[in-house]
Short mmCIF file of the C-alpha atoms (twelve columns), coordinates in Angstrom:
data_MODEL
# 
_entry.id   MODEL 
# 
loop_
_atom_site.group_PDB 
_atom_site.id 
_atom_site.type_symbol 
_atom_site.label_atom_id 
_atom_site.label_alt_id 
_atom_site.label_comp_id 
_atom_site.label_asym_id 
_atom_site.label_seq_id 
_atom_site.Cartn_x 
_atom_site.Cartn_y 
_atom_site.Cartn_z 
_atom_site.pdbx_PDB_model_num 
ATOM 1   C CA . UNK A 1   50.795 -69.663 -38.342 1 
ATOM 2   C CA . UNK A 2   53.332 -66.892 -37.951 1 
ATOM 3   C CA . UNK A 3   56.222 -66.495 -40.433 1 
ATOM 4   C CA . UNK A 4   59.277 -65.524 -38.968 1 
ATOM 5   C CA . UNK A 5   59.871 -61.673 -38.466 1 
ATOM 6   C CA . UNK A 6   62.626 -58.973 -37.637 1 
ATOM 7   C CA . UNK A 7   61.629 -56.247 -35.318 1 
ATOM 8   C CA . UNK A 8   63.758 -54.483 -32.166 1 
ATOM 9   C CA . UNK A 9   60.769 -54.545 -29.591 1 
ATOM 10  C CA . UNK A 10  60.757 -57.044 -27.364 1 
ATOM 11  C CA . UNK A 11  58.291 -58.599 -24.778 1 
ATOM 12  C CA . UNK A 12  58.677 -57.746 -20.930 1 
ATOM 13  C CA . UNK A 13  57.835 -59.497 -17.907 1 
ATOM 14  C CA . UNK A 14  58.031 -56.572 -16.085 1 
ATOM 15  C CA . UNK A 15  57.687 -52.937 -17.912 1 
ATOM 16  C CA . UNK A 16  59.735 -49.937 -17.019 1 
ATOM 17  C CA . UNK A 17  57.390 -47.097 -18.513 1 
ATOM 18  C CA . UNK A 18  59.414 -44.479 -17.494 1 
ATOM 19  C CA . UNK A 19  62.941 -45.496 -18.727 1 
ATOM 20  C CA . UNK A 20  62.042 -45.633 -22.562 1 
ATOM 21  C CA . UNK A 21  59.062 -46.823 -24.273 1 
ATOM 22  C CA . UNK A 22  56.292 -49.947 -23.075 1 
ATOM 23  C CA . UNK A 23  53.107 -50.648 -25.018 1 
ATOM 24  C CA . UNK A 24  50.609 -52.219 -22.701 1 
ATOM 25  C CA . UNK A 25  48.409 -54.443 -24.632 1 
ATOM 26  C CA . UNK A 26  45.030 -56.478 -24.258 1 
ATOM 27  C CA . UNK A 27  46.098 -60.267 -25.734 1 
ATOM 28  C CA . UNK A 28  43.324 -60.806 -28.042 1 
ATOM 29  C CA . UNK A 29  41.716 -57.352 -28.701 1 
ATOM 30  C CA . UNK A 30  41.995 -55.705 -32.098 1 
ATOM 31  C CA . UNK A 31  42.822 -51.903 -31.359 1 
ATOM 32  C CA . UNK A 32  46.035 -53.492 -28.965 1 
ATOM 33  C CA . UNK A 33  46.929 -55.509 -32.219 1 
ATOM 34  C CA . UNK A 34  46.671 -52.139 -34.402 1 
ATOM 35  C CA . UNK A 35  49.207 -50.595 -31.673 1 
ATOM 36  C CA . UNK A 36  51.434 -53.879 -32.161 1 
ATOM 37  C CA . UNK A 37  51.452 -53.680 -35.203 1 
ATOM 38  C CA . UNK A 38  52.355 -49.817 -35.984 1 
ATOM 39  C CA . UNK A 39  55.286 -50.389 -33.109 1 
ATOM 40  C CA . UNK A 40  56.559 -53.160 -35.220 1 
ATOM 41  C CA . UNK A 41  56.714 -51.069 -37.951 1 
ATOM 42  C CA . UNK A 42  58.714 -48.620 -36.711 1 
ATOM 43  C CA . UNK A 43  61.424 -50.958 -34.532 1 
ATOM 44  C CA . UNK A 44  61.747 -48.630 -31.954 1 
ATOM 45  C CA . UNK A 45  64.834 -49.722 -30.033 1 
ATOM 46  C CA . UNK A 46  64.356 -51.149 -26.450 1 
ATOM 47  C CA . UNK A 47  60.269 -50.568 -27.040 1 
ATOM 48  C CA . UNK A 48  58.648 -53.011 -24.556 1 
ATOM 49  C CA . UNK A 49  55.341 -54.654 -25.156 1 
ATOM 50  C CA . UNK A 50  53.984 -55.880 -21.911 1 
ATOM 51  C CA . UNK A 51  50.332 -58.337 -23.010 1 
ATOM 52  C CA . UNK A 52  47.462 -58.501 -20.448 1 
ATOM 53  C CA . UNK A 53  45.197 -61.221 -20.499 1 
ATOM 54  C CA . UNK A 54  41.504 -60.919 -20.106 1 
ATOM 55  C CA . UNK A 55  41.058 -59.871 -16.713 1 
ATOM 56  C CA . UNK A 56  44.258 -59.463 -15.942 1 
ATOM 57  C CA . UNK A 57  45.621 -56.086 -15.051 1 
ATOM 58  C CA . UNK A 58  49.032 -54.555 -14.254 1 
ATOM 59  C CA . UNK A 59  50.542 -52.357 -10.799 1 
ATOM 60  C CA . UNK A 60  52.423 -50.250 -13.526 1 
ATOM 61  C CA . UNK A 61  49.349 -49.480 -15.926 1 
ATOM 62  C CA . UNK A 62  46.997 -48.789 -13.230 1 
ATOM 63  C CA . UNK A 63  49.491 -46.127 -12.025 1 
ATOM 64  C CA . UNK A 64  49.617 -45.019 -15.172 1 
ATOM 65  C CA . UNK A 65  46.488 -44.730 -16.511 1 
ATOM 66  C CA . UNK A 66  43.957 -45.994 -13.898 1 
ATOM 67  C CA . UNK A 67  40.980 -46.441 -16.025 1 
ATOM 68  C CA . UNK A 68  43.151 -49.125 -17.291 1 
ATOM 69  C CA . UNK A 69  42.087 -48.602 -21.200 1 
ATOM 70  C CA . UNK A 70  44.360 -50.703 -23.363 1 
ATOM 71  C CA . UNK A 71  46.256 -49.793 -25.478 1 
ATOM 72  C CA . UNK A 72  47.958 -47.571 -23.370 1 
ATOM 73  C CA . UNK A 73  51.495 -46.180 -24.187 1 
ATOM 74  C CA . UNK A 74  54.387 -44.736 -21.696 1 
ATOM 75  C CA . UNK A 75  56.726 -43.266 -23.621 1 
ATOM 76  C CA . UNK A 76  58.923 -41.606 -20.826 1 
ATOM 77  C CA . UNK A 77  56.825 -39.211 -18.795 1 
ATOM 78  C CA . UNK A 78  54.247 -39.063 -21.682 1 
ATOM 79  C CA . UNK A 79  51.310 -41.492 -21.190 1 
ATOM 80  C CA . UNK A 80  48.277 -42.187 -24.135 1 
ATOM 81  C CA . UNK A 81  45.176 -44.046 -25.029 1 
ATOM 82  C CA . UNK A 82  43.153 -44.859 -26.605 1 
ATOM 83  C CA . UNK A 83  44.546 -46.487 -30.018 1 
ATOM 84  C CA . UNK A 84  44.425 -44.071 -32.298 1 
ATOM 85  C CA . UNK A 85  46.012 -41.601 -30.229 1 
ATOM 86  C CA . UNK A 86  48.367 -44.044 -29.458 1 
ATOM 87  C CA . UNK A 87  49.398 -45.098 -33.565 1 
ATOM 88  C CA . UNK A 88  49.314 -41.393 -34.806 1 
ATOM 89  C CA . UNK A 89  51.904 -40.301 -31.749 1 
ATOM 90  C CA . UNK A 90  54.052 -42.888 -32.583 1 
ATOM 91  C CA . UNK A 91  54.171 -41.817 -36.226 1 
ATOM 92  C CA . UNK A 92  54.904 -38.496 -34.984 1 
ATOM 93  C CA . UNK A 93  57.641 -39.353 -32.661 1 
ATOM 94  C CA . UNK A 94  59.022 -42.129 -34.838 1 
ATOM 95  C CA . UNK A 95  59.319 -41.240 -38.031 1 
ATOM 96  C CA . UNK A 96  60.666 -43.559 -39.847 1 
ATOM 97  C CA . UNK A 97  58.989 -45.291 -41.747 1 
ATOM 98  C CA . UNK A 98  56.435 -42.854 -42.162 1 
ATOM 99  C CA . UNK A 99  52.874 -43.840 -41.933 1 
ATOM 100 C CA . UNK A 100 50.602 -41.148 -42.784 1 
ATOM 101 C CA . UNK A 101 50.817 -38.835 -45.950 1 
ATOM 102 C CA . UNK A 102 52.885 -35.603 -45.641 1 
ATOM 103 C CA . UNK A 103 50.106 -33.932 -47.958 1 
ATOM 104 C CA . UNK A 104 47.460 -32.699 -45.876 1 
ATOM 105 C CA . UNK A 105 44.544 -33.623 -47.880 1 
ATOM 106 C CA . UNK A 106 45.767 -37.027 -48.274 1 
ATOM 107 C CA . UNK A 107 46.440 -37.136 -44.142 1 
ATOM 108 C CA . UNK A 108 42.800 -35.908 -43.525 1 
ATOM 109 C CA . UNK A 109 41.651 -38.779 -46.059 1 
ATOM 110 C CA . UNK A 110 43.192 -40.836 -44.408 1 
ATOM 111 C CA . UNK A 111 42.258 -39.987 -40.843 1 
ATOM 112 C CA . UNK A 112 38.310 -40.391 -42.301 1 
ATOM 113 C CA . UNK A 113 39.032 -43.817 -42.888 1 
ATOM 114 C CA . UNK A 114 40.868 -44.857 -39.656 1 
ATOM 115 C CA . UNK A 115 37.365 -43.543 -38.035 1 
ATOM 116 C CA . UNK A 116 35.158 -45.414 -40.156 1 
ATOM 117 C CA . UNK A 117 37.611 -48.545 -39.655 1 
ATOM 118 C CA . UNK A 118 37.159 -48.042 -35.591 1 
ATOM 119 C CA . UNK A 119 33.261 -47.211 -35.626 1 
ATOM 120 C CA . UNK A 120 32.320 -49.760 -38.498 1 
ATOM 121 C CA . UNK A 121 34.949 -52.857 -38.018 1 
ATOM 122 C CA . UNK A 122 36.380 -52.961 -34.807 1 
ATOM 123 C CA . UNK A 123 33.070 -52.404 -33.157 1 
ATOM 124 C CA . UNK A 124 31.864 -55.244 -35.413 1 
ATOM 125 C CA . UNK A 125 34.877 -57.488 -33.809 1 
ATOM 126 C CA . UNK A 126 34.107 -55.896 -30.523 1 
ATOM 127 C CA . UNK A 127 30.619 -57.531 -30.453 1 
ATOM 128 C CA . UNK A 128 31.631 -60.449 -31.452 1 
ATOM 129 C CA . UNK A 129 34.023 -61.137 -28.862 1 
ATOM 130 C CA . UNK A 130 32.048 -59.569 -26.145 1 
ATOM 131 C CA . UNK A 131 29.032 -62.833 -27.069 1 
ATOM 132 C CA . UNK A 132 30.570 -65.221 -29.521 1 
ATOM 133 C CA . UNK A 133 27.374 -67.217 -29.785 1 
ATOM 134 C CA . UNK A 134 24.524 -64.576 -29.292 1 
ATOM 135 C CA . UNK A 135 22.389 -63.373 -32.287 1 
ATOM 136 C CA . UNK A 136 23.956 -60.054 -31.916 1 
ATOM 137 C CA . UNK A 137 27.345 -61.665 -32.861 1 
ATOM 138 C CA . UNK A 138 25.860 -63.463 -35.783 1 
ATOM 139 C CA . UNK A 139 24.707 -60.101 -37.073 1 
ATOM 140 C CA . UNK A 140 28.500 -58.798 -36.210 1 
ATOM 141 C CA . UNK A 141 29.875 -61.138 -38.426 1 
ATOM 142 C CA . UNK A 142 27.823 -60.954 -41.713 1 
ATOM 143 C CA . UNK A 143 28.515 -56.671 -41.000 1 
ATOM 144 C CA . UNK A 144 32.490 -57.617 -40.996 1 
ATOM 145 C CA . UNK A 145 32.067 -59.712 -44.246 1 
ATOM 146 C CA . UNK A 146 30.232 -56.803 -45.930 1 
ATOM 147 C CA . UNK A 147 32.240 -53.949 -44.327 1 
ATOM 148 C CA . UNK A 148 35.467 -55.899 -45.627 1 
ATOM 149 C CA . UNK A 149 33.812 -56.325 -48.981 1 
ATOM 150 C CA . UNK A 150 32.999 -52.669 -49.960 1 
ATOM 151 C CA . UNK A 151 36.444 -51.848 -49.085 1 
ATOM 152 C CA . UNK A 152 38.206 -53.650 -51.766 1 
ATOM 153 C CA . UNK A 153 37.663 -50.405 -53.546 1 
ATOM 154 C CA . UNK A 154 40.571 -48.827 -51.382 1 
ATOM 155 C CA . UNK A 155 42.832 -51.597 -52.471 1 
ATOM 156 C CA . UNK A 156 44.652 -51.815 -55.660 1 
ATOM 157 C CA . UNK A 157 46.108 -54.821 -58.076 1 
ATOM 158 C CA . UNK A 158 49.584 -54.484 -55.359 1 
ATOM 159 C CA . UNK A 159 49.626 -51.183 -53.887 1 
ATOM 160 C CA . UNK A 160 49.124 -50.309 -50.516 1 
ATOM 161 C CA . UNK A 161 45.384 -48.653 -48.947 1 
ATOM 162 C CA . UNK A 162 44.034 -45.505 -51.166 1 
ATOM 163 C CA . UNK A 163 46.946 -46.024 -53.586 1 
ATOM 164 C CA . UNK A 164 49.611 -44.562 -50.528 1 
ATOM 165 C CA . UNK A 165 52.851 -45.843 -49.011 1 
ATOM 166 C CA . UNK A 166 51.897 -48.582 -46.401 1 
ATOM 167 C CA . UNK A 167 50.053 -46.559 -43.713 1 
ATOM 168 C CA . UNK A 168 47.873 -46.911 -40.481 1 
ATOM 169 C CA . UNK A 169 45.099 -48.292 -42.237 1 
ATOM 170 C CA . UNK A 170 46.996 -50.713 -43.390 1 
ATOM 171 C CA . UNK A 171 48.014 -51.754 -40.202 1 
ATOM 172 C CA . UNK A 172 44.434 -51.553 -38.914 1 
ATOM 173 C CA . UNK A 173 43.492 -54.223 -42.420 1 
ATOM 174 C CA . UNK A 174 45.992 -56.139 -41.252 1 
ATOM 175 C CA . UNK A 175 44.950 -56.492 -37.348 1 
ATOM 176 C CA . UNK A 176 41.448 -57.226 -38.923 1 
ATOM 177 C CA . UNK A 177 42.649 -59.857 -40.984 1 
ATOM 178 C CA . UNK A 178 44.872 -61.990 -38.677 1 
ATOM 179 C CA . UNK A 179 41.551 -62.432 -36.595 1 
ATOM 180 C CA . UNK A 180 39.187 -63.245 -38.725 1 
ATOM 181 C CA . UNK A 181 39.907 -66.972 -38.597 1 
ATOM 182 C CA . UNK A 182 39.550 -66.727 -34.448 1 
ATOM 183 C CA . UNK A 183 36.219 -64.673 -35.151 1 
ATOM 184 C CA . UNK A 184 34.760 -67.265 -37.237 1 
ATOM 185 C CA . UNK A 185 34.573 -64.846 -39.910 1 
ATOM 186 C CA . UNK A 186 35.255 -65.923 -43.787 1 
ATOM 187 C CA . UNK A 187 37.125 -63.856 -45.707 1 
ATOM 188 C CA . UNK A 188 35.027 -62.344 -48.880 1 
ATOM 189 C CA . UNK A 189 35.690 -64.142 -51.694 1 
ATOM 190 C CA . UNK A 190 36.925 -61.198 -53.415 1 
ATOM 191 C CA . UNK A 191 40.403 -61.754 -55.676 1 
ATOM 192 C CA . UNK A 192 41.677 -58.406 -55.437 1 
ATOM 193 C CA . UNK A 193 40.822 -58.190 -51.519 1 
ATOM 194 C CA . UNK A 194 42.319 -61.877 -50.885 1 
ATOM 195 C CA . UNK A 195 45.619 -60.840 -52.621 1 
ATOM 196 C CA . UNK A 196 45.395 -57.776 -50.518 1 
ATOM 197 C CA . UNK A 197 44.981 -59.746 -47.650 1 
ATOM 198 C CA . UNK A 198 48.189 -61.582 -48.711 1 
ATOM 199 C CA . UNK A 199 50.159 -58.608 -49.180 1 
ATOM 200 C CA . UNK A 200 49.787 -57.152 -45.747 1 
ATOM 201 C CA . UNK A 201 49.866 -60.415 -43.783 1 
ATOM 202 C CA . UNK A 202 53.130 -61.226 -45.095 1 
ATOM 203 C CA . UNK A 203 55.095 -57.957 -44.117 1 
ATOM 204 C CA . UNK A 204 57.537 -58.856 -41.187 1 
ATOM 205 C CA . UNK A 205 56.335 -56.341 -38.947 1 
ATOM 206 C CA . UNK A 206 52.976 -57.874 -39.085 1 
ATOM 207 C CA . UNK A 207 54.206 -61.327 -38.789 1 
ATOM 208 C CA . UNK A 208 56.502 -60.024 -35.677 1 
ATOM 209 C CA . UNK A 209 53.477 -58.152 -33.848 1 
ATOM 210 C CA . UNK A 210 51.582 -61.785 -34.099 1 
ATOM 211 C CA . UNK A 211 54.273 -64.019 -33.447 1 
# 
């Protein structure tokens, strides 16, 4: 259940990507949550968000970008994709607040752990989605628990991911954990990584980007 949240972007039947910013998202897919997410974060004024359905496609994306990846942003006459090109740009472009370390070992830390977040746990969620009920998705599932598991090390008593201001991965955490339930995944029963959970689900961006 969504808890009311304050953010400036606002959902569009019909996207204008070259007059200002859209974010073309897939519905239920976890690296167009991430995107959400980070544009909630940074209440962009007049940012569009324009959701897509499985199988469903749009005249102004496939102009755009006619492989017809999602996420895919239009940002005036700039077009991007995949995800993580698409969350570090707008932390570039938008500031405010900041999202990634100014200190350039911390930013390459980080920038570790958003890959081993995309190859280990969204591919995990990937597979399950692709065959909910196939062996392979089984598999997928115990992976998430354990993936999810060795990473309460990143999390501390009520600080943010690897002891920094809230940042991508956080974002990317939080994406993970809003679908868990519609995975059929169980959280680890881990304290420190349920309070974690907590923490992040309950910002209003994140309760925006789901509601």
């Amino acid at each position: 259940m969504a808890l009311p949240g304050k953010s400036r972007y606002v959902m569009e039947g019909k996207p204008a990507p070259r007059a200002g910013l859209t974010l073309f998202c897939a519905r239920d897919e976890l690296p167009s949550l991430w995107a959400r997410i980070v544009l909630a974060e940074k209440e962009v004024d007049g940012a569009r968000v324009q959701l897509l359905g499985a199988q469903q496609t749009h005249p102004d994306l496939l102009l755009l970008n006619p492989t017809g990846q999602l996420p895919t942003l239009a940002d005036r006459d700039t077009v991007l994709y995949p995800a993580r090109v698409v969350v570090e740009y707008l932390d570039e472009r938008y500031p405010h607040p900041k999202l990634m370390p100014v200190d350039p070992a911390a930013r390459a830390r980080l920038r570790m752990l958003l890959g081993h977040i995309e190859q280990e746990l969204f591919s995990a969620v990937a597979q399950i989605r692709s065959a909910p009920k196939s062996p392979e998705a089984k598999q997928a599932r115990k992976a998430l628990q354990d993936a999810l598991l060795a990473s309460r090390r990143l999390f501390g008593a009520r600080g943010w991911c690897m002891g920094l201001d809230f940042n991508l991965a956080d974002c990317a955490f939080a994406a993970i954990f809003a679908s868990l339930s519609a995975l059929g995944v169980k959280p680890p029963a881990d304290a420190g990584l349920l309070a974690y959970a907590q923490r992040v689900l309950a910002r209003a961006a994140v309760q925006s980007a789901l509601s």
